[in-house]
ZANU-192545 format. One line per field, with one value per residue: residue in one letter; x, y, z of N, C-alpha, C in turn. Coordinates in nm, 4 decimals, decimal comma. Example, Ala and Ser with C-alpha at 12.3 -4.5 7.8 and 13.67 -1.06 7.14 Angstrom:
<pts>
residu <- (A;S)
nu <- (1,3190;1,2850)
nv <- (-0,5690;-0,2250)
nw <- (0,7800;0,7080)
cau <- (1,2300;1,3670)
cav <- (-0,4500;-0,1060)
caw <- (0,7800;0,7140)
cu <- (1,3200;1,2900)
cv <- (-0,3300;0,0030)
cw <- (0,7800;0,7870)
</pts>
This chain:
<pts>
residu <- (X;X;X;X;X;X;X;X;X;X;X;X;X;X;X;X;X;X;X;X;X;X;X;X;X;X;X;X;X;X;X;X;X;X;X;X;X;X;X;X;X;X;X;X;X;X;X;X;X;X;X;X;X;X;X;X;X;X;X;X;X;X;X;X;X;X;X;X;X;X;X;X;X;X;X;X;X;X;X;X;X;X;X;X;X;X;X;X;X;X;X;X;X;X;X;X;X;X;X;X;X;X;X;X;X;X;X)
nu <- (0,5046;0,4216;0,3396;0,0771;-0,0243;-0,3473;-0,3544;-0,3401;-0,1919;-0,0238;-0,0447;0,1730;0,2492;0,3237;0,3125;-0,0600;-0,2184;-0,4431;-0,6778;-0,9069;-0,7904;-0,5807;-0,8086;-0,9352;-0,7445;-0,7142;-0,5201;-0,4303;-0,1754;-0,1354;-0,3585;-0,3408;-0,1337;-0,2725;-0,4762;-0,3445;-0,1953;-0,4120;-0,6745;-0,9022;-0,9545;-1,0700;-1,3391;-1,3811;-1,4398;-1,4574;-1,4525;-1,7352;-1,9027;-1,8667;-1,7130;-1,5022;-1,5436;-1,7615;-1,6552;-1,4666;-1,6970;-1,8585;-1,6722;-1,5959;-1,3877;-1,3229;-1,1305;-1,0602;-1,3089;-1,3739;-1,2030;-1,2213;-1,4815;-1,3554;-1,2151;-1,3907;-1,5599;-1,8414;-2,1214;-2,3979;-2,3538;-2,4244;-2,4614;-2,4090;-2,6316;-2,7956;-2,7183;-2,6071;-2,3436;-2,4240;-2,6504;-2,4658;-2,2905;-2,4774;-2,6498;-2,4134;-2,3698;-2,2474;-2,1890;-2,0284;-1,9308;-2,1586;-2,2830;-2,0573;-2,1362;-2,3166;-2,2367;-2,2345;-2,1475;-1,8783;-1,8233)
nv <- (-1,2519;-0,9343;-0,8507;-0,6095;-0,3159;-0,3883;-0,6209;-0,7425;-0,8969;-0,7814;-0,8339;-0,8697;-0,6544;-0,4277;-0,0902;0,0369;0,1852;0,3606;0,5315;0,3711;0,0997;0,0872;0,0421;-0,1820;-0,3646;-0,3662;-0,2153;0,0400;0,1958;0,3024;0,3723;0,6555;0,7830;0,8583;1,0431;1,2232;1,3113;1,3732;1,5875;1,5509;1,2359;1,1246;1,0954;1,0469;0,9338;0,5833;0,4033;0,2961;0,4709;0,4406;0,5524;0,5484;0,4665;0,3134;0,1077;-0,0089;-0,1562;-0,3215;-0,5018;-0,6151;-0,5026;-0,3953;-0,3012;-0,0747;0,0101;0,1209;0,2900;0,4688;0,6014;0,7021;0,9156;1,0839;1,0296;0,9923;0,8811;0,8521;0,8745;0,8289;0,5596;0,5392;0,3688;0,4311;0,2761;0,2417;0,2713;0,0912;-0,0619;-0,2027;-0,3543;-0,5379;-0,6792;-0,8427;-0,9576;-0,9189;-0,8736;-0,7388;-0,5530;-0,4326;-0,3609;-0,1410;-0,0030;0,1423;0,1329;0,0301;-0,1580;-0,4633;-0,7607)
nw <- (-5,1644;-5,0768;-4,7432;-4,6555;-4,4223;-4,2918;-4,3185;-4,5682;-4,8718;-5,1356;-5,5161;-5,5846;-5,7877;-5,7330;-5,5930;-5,5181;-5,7876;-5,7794;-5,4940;-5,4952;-5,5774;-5,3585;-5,1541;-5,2996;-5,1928;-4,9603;-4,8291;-4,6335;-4,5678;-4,8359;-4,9017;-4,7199;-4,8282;-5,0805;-4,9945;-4,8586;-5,0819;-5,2513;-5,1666;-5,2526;-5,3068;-5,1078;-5,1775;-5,4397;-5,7889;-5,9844;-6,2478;-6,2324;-6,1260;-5,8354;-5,4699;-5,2634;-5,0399;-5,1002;-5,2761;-5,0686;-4,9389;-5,0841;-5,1482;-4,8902;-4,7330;-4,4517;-4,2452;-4,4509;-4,4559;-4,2192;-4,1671;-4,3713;-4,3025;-4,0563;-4,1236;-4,2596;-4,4984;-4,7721;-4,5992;-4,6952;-5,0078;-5,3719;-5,6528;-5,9785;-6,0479;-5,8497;-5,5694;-5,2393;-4,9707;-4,7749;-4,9385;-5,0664;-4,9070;-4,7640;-5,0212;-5,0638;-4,8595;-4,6016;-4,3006;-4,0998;-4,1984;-4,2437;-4,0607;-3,9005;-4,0778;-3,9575;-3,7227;-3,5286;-3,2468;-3,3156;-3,1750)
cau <- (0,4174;0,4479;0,2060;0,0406;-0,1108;-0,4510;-0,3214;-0,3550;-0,0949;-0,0128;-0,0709;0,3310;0,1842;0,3717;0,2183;-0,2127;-0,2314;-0,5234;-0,7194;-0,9859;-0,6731;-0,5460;-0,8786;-0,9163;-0,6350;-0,6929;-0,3856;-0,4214;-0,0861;-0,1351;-0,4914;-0,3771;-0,0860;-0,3334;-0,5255;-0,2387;-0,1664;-0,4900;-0,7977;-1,0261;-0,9483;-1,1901;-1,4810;-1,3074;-1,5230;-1,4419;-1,5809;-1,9090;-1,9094;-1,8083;-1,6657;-1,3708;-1,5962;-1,8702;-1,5369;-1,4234;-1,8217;-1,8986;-1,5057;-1,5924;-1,2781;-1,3899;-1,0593;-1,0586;-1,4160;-1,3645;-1,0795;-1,2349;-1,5809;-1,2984;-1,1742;-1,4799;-1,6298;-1,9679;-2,1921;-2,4844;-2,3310;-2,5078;-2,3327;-2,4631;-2,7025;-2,8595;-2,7035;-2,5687;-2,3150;-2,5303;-2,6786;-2,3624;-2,3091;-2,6437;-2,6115;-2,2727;-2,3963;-2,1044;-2,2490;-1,9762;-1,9281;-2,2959;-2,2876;-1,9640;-2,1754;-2,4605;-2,1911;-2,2453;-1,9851;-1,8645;-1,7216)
cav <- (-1,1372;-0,8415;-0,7972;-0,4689;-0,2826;-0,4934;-0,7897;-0,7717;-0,9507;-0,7152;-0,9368;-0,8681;-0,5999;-0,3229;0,0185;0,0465;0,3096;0,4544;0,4990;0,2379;-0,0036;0,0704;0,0035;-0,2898;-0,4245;-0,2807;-0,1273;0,1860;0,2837;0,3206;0,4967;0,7242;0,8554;0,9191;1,1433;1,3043;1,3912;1,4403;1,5867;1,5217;1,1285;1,0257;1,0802;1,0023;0,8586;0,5163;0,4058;0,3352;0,5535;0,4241;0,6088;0,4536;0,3910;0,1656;-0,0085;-0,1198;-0,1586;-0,4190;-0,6167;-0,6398;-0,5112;-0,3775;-0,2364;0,0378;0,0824;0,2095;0,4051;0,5680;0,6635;0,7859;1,0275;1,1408;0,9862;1,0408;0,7791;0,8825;0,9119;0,7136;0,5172;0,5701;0,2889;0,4849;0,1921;0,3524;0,1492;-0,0035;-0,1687;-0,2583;-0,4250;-0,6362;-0,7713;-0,9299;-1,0641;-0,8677;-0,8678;-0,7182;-0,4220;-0,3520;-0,2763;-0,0992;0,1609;0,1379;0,1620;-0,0528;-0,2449;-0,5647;-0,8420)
caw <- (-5,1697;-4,9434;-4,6491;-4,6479;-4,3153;-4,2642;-4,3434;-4,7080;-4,9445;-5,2687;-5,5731;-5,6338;-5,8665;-5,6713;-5,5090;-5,6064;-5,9264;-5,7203;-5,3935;-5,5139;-5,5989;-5,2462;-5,0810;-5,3166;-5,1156;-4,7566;-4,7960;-4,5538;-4,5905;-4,9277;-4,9099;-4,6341;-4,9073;-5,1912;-4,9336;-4,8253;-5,2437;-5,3222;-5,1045;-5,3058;-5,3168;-5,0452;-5,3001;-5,5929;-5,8407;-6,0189;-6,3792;-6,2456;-6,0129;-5,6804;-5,4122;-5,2082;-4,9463;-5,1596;-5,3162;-4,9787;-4,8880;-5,1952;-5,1185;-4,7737;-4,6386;-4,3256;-4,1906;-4,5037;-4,4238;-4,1102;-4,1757;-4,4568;-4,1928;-3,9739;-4,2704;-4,3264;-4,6806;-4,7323;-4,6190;-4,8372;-5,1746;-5,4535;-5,7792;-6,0578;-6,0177;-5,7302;-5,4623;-5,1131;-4,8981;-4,6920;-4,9971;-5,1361;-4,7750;-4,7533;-5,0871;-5,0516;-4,7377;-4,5466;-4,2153;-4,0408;-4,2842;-4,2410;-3,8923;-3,9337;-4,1081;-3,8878;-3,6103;-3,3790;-3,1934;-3,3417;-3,0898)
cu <- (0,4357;0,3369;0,1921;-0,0264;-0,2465;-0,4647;-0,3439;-0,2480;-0,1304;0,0274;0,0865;0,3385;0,2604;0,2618;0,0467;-0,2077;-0,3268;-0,5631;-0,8163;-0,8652;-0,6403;-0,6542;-0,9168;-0,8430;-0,6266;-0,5551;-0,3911;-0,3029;-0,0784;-0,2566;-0,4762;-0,2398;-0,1986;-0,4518;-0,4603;-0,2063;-0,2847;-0,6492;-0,8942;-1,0180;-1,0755;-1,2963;-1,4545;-1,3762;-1,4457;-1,5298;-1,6511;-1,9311;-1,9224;-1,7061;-1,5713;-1,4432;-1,7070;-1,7806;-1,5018;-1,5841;-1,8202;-1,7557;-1,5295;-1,4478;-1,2729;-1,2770;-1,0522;-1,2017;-1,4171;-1,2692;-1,1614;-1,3631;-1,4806;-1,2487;-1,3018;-1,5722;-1,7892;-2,0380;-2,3224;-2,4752;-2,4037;-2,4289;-2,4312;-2,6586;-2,8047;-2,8327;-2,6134;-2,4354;-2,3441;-2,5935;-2,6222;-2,3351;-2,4247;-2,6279;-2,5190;-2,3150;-2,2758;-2,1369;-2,1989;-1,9420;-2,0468;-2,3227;-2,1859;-2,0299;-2,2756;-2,3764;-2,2032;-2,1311;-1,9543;-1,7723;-1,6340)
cv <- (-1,0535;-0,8487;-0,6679;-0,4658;-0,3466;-0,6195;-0,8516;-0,7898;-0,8570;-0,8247;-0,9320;-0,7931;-0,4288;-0,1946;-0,0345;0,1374;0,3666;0,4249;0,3793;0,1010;-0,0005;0,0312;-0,1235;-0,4087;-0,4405;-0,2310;0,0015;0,2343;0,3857;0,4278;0,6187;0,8691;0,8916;1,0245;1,2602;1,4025;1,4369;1,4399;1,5432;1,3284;1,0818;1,0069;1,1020;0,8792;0,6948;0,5259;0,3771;0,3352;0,5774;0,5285;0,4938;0,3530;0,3031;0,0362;-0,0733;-0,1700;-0,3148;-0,5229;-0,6432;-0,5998;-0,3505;-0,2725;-0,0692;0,0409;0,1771;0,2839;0,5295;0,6807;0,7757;0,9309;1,0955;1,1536;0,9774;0,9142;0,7618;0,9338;0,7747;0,6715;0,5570;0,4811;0,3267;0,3731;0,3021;0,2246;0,0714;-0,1192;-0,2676;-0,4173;-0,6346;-0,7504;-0,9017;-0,9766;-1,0086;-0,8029;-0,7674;-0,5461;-0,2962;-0,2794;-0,1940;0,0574;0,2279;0,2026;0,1307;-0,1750;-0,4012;-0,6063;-0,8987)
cw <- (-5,0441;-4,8708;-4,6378;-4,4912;-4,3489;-4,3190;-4,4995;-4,7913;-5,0827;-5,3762;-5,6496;-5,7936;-5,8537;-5,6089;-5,6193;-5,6792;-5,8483;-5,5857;-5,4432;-5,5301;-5,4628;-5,1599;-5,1511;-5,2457;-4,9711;-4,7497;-4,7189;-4,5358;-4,7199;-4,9519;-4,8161;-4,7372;-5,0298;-5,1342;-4,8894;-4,9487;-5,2139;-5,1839;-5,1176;-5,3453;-5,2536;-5,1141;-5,4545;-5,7040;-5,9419;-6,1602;-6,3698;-6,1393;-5,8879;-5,6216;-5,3678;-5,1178;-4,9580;-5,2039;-5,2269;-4,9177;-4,9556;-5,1816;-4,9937;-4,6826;-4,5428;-4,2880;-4,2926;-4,4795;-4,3164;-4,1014;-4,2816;-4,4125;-4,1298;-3,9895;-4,2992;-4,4184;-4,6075;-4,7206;-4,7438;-4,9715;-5,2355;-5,5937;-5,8675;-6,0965;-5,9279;-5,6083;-5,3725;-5,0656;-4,8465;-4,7673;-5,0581;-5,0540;-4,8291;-4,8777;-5,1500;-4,9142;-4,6267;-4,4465;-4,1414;-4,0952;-4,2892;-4,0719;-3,8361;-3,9398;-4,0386;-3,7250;-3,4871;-3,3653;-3,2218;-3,2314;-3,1182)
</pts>
């Protein structure tokens, strides 16, 4: 299996079909080309209606979280469900993700 940028193994599946597939993965090479195509990626809705940045919120993978803050995605978007990231966070128990968004400095 290949290693992707944040240390994420591609399931030998080849490139992600989308940005949610690439942040599925932590692939940030991969999510930083489907921003590059398409502007409108960072808030690119999913089929129930996640943003990129609740998808890597709810997977816990931290490194596309903070890349995707750094980019700009909206923290206060809501799914269809009315959940935020933060709650996505909390409920997965994803301690590190939650303070991520909160922004405070992990050791």
């Amino acid at each position: 299996m290949a290693k992707k940028k944040g240390g994420k193994k591609s399931g030998g599946g080849g490139a992600p079909k989308s940005m949610h597939g690439a942040v599925s993965l932590g692939d940030l090479e991969a999510m930083a080309g489907y921003l590059d195509a398409e502007a409108g990626s960072l808030e690119e809705r999913n089929k129930d209606g996640w943003t990129p940045l609740m998808t890597a919120a709810f997977r816990g993978e931290l490194e596309a979280l903070e890349w995707l803050i750094g980019k700009g995605a909206a923290l206060d978007a809501v799914c269809v469900c009315v959940c935020v990231c933060m709650c996505m966070c909390a409920c997965m128990c994803i301690c590190v993700c939650v303070c991520a968004l909160l922004g405070l400095i992990i050791c």
